[in-house]
LUMDO-764540 format. One record per residue (C-alpha): x, y, z; residue number from 1. Coordinates in Angstrom, 3 decimals. Each point is the difference from the previous one (the first is absolute). Layout:
N
        X        Y        Z num
        X        Y        Z NUM
...
***
This chain:
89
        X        Y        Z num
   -3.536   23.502   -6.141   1
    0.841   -4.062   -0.529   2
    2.248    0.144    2.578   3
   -2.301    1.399    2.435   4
   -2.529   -2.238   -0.907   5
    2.523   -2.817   -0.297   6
    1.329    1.141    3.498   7
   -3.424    0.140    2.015   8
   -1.747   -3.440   -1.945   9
    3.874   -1.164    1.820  10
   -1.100    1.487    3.465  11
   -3.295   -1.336    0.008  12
    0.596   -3.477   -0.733  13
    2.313   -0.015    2.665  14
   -2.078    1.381    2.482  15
   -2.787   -1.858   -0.447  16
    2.154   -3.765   -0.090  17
    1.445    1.458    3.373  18
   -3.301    0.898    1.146  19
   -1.251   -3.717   -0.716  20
    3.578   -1.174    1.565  21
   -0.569    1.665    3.166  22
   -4.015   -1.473    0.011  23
    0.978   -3.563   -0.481  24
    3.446    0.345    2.305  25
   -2.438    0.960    2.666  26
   -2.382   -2.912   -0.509  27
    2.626   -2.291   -0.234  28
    1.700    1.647    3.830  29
    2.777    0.607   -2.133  30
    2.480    2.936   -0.388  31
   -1.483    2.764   -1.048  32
    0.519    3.248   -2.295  33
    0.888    3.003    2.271  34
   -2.867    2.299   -0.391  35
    2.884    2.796   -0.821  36
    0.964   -1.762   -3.345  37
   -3.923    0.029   -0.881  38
    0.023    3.701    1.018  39
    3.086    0.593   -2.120  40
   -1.454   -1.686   -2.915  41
   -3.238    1.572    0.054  42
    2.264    3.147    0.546  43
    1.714   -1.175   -3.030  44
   -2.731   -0.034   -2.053  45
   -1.275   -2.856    0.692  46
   -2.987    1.680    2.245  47
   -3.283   -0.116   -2.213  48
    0.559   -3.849   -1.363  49
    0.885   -1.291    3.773  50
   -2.900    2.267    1.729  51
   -2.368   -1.971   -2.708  52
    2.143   -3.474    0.871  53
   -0.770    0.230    3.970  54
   -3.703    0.871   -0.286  55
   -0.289   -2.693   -2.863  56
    1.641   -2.512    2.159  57
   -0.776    1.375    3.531  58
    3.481    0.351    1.431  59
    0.687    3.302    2.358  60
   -3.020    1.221   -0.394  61
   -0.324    0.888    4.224  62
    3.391    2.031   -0.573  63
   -0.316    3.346   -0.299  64
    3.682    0.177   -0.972  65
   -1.107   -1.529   -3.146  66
   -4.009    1.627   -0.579  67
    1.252    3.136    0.595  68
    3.478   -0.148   -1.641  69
   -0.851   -1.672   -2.922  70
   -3.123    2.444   -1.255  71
    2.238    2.886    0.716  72
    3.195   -1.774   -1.727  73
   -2.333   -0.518   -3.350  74
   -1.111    3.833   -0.119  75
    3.027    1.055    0.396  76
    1.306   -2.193   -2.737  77
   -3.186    0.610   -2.557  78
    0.993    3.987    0.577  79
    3.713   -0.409   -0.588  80
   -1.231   -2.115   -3.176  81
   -1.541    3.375   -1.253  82
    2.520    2.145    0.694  83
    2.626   -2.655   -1.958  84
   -3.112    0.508   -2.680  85
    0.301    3.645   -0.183  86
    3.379    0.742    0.416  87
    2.340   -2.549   -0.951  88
   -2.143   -2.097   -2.502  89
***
């Protein structure tokens, strides 16, 4: 159970710094974070912290890659995190 918790506090860190990478790369006209990394990370585990992130700091909010993606990508997650509850923990 550390692990996991260990594992997804990991995730979400890193997909909320990448979501604030990507926010200020694009103010600055810089080069950006592909939006299939964020995917991935969110995919990762990373979903619920960087869906929070992008509303917080209004960054892909238009894409519905990302507001549809990223609600789906956190259920999913919260009911894998009960099955790990009931089975394996």
């Amino acid at each position: 159970m550390i692990a996991y918790a260990v594992y997804m506090a990991a995730v979400s860190l890193v997909s909320a710094v990448a979501a604030i990478a990507d926010k200020i790369r694009a103010k600055r006209g810089a080069r950006r974070i592909p939006e299939r990394t964020l995917v991935f990370l969110a995919a990762l585990g990373g979903a619920p912290t960087m869906f929070l992130t992008m509303i917080v700091i209004r960054h892909k909010t238009k894409k519905p890659l990302f507001m549809i993606s990223l609600p789906l990508l956190t259920v999913a997650h919260f009911i894998l995190f009960l099955l790990l509850l009931k089975y394996v923990f």
